[in-house]
N, C-alpha and C positions, 0 to 999 in steps of 0.2 A: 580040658580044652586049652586052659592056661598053659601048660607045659606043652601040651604038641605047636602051640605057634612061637614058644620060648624055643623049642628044640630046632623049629625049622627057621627060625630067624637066625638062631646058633652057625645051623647047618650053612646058610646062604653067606652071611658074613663069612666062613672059614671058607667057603668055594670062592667070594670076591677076592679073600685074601691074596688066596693061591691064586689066582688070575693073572692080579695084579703084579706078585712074584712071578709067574713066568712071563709075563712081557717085560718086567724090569730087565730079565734075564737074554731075552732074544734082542728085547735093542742094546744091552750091553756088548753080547757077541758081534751082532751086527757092525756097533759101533770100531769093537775093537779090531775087525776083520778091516774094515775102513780107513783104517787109523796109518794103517801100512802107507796107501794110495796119497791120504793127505801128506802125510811125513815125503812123503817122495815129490809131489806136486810141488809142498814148499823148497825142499832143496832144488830141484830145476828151475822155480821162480830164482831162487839163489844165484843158479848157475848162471842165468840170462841175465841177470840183474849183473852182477862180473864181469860178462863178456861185451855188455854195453859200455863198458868203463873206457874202454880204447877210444872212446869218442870225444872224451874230457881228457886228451893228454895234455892238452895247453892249460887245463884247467883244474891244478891239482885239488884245490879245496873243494870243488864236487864230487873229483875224482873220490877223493877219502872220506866224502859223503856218503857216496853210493857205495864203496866196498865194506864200510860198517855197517851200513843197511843189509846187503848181502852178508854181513859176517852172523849180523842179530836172525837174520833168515835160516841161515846152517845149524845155528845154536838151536832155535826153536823146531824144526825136523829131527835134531838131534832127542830134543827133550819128548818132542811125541813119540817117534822110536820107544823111548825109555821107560816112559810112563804108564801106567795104566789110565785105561779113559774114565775110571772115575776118579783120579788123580787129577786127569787136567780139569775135570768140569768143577771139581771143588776150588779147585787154586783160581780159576774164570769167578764163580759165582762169588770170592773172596774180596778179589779185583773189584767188580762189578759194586759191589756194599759197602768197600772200602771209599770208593770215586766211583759213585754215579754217574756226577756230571763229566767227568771224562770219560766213560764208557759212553755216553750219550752224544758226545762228542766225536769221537772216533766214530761211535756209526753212522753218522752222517756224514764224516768223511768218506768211511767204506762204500756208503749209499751214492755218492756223489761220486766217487770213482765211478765206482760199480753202473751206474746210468750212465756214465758217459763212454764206458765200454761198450756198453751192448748200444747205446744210440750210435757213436761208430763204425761201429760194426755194422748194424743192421742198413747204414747208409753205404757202406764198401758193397755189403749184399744186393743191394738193391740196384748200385753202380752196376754190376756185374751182369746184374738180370736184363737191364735196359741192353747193355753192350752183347748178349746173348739176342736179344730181343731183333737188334739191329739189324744181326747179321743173318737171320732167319729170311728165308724170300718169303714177300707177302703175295699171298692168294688173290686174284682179284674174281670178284664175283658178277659172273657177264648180268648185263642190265636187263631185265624182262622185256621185251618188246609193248608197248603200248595198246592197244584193241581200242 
């Protein structure tokens, strides 16, 4: 009896194993299928970030603020291109153990962009809907006669 629940305990551990290796393996492809889209996303963030620079000509020292910003943006599309994604997630979780508190840091920066994009936004959206809303003719509903 000892050895048939030693064998299937065996058995189950070697199937969780393997489980566990094929999803390491589909969210790796996954990831690295992705990897393309982000790398391209950041270089257009690049691009945009650049082409807003004509707006600081009287202002060079932003100017060359924002185009090393955008340079550091190309560099980093450049290194995802490059990379394998478990290359960058080791080099991230290195960062991250190295400076905690600056990773803790930035994402609250990130987070705080990031909520004021989509609040925003979701205010432009809504501008929109009401000025949709406006221009719709309103129905009117004749009033029931009284008895």
């Amino acid at each position: 009896m000892r050895t048939d629940v030693g064998g299937i305990a065996d058995a189950a551990v070697s199937q969780g194993r393997h489980f566990i290796d094929a999803a390491k393996e589909q969210a790796t492809d996954y990831a690295g299928k992705r990897k393309a889209d982000v790398a391209q996303s950041v270089a257009d963030l690049a691009t945009s970030l650049r082409s807003s620079t004509s707006s600081f000509d009287e202002r060079p020292n932003i100017q060359a603020v924002v185009d090393s910003a955008a340079e550091g943006l190309e560099q980093l599309a450049d290194s995802i291109r490059e990379r394998t994604f478990s290359e960058i997630f080791s080099d991230v979780e290195a960062v991250v153990r190295r400076r905690p508190m600056a990773f803790g840091i930035a994402s609250l920066a990130v987070g705080f962009v990031a909520a004021r994009f989509i609040k925003s936004t979701s205010e432009d959206l809504r501008d929109e809907q009401d000025d949709l809303e406006a221009l719709r003719p309103r129905r009117t509903v004749p009033a029931r006669p009284r008895a």
